[in-house]
N, C-alpha and C positions, 0 to 999 in steps of 0.2 A: 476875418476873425473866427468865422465858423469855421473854417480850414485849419488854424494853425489849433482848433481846440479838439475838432478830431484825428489830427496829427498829433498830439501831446499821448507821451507813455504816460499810462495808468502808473497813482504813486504807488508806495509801499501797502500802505495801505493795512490791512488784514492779511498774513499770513505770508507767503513767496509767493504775489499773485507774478512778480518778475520772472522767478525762475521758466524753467521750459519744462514742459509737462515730461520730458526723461531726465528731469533732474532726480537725484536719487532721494532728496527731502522732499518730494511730494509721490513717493512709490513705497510709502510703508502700507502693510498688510495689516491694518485695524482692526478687520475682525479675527486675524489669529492674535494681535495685539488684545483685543477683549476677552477673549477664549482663556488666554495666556491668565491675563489680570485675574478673572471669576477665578479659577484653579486656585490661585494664590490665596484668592480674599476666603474662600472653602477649606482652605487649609488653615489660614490663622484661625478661624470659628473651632474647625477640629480640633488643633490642636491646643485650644485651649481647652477645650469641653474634656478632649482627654488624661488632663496634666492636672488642670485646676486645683481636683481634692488629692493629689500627690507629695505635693510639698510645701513647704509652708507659705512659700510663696504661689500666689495663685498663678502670676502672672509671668512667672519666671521662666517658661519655654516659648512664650506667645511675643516676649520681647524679646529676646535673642532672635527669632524667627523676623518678627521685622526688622533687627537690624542686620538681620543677612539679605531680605529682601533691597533694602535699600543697595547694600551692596551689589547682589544681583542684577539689579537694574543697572547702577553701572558701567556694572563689567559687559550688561550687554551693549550699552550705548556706545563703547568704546567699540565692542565689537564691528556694530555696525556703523561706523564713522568711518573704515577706511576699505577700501575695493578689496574684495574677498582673493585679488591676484596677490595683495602683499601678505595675506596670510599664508597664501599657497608659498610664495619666497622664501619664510619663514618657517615653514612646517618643519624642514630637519632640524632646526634649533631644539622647538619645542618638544618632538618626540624626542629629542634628544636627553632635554632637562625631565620630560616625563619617564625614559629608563634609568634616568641617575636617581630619582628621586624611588623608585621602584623597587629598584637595588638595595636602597638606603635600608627600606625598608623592609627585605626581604631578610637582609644580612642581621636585621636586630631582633626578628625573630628565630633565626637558625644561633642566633648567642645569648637569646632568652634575655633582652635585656630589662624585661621586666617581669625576668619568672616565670611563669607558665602561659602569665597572658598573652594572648592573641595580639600584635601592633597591624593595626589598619591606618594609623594615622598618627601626624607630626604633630606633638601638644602646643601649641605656641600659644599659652599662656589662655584668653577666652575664645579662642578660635583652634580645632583643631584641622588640619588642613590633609585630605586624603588625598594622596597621589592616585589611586584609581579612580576617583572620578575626574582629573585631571587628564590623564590617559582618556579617555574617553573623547577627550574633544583634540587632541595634538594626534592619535591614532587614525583616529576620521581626516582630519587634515590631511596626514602625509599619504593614508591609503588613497584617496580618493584625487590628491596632487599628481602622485606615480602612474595611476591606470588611467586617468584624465590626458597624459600625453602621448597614448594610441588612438587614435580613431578606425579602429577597422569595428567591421562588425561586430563580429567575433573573439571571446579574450582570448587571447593565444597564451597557450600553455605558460610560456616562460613568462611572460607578465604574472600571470595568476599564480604559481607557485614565488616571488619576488611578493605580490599583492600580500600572500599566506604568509610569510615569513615578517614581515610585517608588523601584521595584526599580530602573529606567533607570538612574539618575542614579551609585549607585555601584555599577554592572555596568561603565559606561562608565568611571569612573573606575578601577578596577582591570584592564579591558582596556586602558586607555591605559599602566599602571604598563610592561611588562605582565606580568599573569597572567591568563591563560588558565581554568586551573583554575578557581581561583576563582571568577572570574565565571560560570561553566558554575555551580557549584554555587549562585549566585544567582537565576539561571535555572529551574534544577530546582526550586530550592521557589517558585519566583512560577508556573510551572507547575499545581505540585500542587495549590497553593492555590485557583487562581482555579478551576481542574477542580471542586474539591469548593463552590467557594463558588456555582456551576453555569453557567460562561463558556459558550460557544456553541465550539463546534468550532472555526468561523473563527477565531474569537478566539484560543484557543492555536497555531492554524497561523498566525496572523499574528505571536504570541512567538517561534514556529521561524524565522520566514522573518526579523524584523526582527534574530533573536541573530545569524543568519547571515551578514546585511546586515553588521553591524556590525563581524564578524570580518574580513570578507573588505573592507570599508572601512581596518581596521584595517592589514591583509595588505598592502594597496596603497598605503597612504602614508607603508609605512615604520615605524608606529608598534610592530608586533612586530620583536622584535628578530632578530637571522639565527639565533640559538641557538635561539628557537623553532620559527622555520623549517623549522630542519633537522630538528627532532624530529617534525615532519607530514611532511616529504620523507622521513622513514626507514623512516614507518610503510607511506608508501604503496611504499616500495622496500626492502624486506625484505632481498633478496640482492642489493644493490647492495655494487660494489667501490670507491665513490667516497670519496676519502681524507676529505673532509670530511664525511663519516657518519660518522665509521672511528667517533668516541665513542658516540655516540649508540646506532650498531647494536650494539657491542660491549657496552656496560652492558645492550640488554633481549634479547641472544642467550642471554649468560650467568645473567639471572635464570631465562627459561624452563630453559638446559639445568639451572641446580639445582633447579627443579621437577621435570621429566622426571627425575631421576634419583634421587628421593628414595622412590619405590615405595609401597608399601602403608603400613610401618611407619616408613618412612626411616631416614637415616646416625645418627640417635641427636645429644642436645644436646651442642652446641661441637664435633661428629665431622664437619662437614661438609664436601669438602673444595675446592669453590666459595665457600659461605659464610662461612668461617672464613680463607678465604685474604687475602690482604693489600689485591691492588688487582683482581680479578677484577669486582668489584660494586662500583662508587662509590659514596658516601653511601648502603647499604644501609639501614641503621639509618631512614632518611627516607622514602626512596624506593621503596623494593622490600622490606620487611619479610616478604610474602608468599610470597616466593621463600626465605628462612631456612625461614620454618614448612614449605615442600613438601619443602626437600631434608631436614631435622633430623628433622620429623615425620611424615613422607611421606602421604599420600592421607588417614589417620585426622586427625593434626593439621590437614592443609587443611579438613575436612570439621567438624571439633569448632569452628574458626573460623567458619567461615559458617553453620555451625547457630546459633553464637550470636550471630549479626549480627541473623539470622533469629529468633530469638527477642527481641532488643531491637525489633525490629521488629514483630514481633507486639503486643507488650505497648503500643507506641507508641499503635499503630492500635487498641488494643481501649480505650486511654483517651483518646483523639480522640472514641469511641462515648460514654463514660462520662459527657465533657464536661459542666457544668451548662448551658454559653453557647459561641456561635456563637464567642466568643473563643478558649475553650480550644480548640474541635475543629481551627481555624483554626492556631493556633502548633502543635499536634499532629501535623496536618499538613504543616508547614513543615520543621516536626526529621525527620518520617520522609522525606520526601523530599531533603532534605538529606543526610541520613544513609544514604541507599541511592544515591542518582546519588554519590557521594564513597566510598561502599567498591564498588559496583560497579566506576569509572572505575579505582582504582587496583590492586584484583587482574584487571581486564581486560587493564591496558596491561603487566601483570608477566605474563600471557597471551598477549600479542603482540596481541589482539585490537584494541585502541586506543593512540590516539597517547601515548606519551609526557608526562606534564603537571605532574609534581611536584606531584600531591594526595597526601597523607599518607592513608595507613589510619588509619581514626578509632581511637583509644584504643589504639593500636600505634603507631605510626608515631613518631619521635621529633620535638615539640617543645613548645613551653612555652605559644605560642599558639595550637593546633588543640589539644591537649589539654585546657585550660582553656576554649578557646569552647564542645565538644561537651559537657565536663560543667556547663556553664552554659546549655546547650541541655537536654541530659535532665532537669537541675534546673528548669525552663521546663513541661515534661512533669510531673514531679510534683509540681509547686505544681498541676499543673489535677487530679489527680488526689487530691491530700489535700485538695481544695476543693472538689468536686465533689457535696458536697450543699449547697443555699442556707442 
């Protein structure tokens, strides 16, 4: 009887004590899962603090934002439900549906279909839904699918010109919308990528020089528009008195001065009285999220932020290492580079340090399509990670 009871399988019990310790539900990354969550939950607080006395509704940006969160989640659980080999299958689909939808919208700005406005994005009714941040995660895919099926050391030129053209195709399409940002943040992960998949030096200085080209092509025929314009001429004239700066320097005076004034502990949450004020900071909530957390939290909560930037980042790049295949290490690659040139650009320019660009702080910043792309990105991360033995 002792025998047949320590020959009996252990039940169910508590949890998948069944499974095998390489099953892929007992291989999530928790603590970039926590990392992940704080970010989020820092972001609802901001984004209320910064909206609140806005509109009449208090509440009005801080639930939409949960119920994109909710969706985020989702979209990443879905993500990570199925072995990152059948998204590699599927990636020409998708980059596929990502230049049509590109196009779409490239085409409705060159026939002004609403006027003079800028279209970055498909109005569908309470959700507007951006193809370039969509681009971001089917890009990563197919780049990182392609160079994934060499293995030598070395990229060899014709892959990495194939790699470029690529990324190319909607870099250029989202600089034509335009967005600027964006396309920088396509750049940065076809960077990091082709670095670790092992490009030649030239090789990434001819990325720098053609992203350059392309801007400054773009600059000259007109195709950015004077709004962006003005936001490089602001950067590069800080204390200019030129009336048609007046927006532009006014929105990132006032993010710095609620940084600079927010001290060690800061004015305390909703006490702020830059950040809580009416029209001092425009689209905070989007834009300058970083500048609530300096003046409310002052130097601790800046610092509690980029540790945990810095810790999703860590865990990134430690399961890049983990990788089973040159696929995982590659999309691994892709999210942390992504994910660092995109929180660096935007607490730099709420810094004064860089221009101006409308890149949202990932998993702060308010909206429905960079919240749901990054947690469909780290969902990306830990499908290689709970698969990561064969």
């Amino acid at each position: 009887m002792a025998l047949s009871f320590m020959q009996r399988k252990p039940d169910s019990g508590l949890g998948n004590i069944h499974a095998s310790p390489s099953a892929p539900g007992r291989n999530i990354d928790y603590v970039l899962l926590f990392a992940q969550g704080a970010l989020s939950i820092i972001g609802l607080l901001v984004i209320y603090s910064a909206s609140h006395t806005k509109f009449p509704d208090p509440f009005l940006f801080v639930t939409r934002q949960e119920v994109f969160l909710i969706g985020a989640v989702v979209t990443m659980v879905v993500v990570m439900s199925v072995d990152y080999d059948w998204w590699k299958d599927h990636a020409r689909f998708l980059y596929g549906v990502a230049l049509m939808l590109l196009t779409l919208i490239t085409l409705m700005n060159l026939l002004h279909v609403r006027g003079n406005a800028t279209v970055l994005s498909f109005d569908l009714g309470p959700l507007n839904l951006q193809p370039a941040e969509f681009a971001k995660f089917t890009t990563l895919l197919m780049v990182a699918s392609y160079l994934a099926e060499d293995r030598a050391d070395d990229l060899p030129y014709h892959r990495f010109i194939v790699g470029l053209m690529i990324v190319g195709a909607p870099t250029a399409l989202i600089i034509i919308q335009p967005d600027l940002g964006s396309a920088s943040v396509l750049v940065a992960m076809a960077m990091g990528i082709m670095l670790v998949a092992g490009a030649k030096a030239r090789y990434i200085l001819m990325i720098t020089v053609l992203s350059l080209a392309t801007v400054g092509a773009a600059v000259v025929t007109r195709v950015v528009n004077e709004y962006q314009l003005r936001r490089f001429t602001a950067f590069f004239n800080q204390n200019s008195k030129d009336v048609n700066l007046k927006d532009v320097l006014y929105q990132g005076r006032n993010a710095i001065r609620a940084l600079a004034t927010g001290g060690i502990t800061g004015k305390g949450w909703l006490q702020g009285p830059i950040t809580n004020a009416k029209n001092d900071i425009p689209v905070q909530w989007a834009d300058f999220p970083f500048s609530a957390v300096g003046e409310q939290f002052g130097l601790i909560g800046c610092a509690v932020v980029v540790g945990l930037y810095a810790l999703v980042l860590l865990r990134v790049w430690r399961i890049a290492h983990l990788s089973r295949d040159l696929l995982g290490t590659y999309l691994c690659v892709g999210v942390f580079s992504m994910l660092l040139w995109q929180a660096f650009q935007n607490i730099a320019m709420t810094l004064g340090i860089m221009p101006i660009t409308g890149l949202p702080l990932p998993f702060i910043s308010y909206g429905g399509s960079g919240i749901v792309t990054f947690f469909a990105l780290l969902g990306l991360v830990q499908n290689v990670h709970m698969r990561r033995y064969r």
